[in-house]
C-alpha positions as CSV (number, residue, x, y, z in Angstrom):
1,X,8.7,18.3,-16.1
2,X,7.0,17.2,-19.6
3,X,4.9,19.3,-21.0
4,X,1.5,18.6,-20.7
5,X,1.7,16.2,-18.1
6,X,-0.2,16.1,-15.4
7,X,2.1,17.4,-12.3
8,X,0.5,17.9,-9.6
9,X,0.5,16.8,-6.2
10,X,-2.6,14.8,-4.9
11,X,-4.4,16.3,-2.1
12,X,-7.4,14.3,-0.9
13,X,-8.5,13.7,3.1
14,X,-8.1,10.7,4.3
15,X,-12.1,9.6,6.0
16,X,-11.1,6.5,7.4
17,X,-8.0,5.1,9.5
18,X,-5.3,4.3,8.0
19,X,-6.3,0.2,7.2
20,X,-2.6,-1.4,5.4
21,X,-5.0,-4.0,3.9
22,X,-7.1,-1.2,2.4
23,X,-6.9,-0.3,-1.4
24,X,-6.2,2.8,-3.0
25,X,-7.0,4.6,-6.4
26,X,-4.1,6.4,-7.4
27,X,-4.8,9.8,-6.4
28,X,-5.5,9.1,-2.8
29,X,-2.4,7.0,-2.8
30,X,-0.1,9.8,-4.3
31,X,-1.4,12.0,-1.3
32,X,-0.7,9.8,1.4
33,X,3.0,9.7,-0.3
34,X,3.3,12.9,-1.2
35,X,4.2,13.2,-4.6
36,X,2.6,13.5,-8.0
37,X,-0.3,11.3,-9.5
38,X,2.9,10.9,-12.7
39,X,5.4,9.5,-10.1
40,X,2.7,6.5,-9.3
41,X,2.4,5.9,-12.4
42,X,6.0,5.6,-13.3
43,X,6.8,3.7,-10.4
44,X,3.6,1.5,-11.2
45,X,4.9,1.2,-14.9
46,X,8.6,0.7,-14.0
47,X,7.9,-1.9,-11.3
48,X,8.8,0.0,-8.0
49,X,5.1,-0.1,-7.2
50,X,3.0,-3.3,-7.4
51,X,-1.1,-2.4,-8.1
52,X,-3.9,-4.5,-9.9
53,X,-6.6,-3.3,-12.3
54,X,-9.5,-2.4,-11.6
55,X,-11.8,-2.0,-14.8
56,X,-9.5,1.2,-16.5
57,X,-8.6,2.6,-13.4
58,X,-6.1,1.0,-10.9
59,X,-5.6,-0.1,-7.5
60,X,-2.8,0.0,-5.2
61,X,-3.0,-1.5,-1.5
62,X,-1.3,0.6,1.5
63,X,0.8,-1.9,2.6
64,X,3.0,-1.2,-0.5
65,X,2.6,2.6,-0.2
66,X,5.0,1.8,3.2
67,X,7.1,0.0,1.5
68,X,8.2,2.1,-1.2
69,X,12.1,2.5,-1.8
70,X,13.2,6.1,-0.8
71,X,10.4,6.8,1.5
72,X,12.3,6.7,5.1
73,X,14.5,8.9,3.3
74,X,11.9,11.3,1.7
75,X,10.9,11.8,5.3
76,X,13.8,12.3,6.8
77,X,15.0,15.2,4.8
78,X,11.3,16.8,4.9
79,X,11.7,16.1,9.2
80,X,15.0,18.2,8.8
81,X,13.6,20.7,6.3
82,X,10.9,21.4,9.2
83,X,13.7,21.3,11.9
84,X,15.4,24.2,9.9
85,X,12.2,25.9,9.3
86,X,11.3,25.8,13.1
87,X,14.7,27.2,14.1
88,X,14.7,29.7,11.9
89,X,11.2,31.0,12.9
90,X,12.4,30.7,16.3
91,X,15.7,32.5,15.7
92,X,13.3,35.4,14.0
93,X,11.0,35.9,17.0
94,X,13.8,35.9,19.3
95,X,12.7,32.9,20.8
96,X,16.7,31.3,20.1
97,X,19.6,33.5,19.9
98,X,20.9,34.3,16.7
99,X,23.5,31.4,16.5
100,X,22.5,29.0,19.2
101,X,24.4,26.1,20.0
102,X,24.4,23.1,17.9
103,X,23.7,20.7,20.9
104,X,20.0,22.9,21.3
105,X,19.5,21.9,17.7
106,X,20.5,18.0,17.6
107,X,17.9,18.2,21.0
108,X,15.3,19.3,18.8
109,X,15.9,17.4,15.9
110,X,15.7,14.2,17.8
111,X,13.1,15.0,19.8
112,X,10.7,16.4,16.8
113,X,12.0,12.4,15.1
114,X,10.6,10.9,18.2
115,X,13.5,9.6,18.9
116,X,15.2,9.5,22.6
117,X,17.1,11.8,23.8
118,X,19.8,11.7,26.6
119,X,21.5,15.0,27.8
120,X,24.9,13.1,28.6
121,X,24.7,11.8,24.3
């Protein structure tokens, strides 16, 4: 981190469903992403994130929040840090035994992702 940046991470609720056409100012936009107001700007300054001005401030539309290299892959590895966190929380109150087997966690995993799951796979 630089020093006297600003680093945090943008927390505002969202009022209104989630419209791809709609435009955000940067804040909201680093929310719905999750990371920090600086990232947007870099990726805005480097390229990675296309925006239009709007007087000094900017504008970015959602549709390009979606597709923002990385981001399938940013929430894939906070899906598995949940996963973990669930499983050891469960492991804790004694809801899983202390080293359960590892086709109860695939089960989970894919069934937390939304994705199908067949007991024969």
């Amino acid at each position: 981190m630089v020093a006297g940046k600003d680093t945090h991470v943008a927390s505002t609720p969202e009022a209104e469903p989630a419209n791809p056409d709609a435009w955000l100012q940067v804040t909201p936009a680093a929310a719905e992403l999750g990371v920090t107001v600086a990232t947007l700007y870099r990726w805005m300054r480097n390229g990675t994130l296309p925006y239009t001005r709007n007087g000094k401030g900017r504008l970015i539309q959602r549709r390009a929040l979606l597709e923002v290299p990385g981001r399938k892959q940013r929430q894939a590895a906070d899906m598995d840090a949940a996963v973990e966190r669930m499983v050891r929380e469960a492991i804790e109150s004694g809801l899983l035994p202390s080293n359960p087997p590892p086709s109860s966690l695939m089960r989970a995993a894919r069934i937390l992702r939304g994705e199908p799951y067949r007991a024969d796979a």
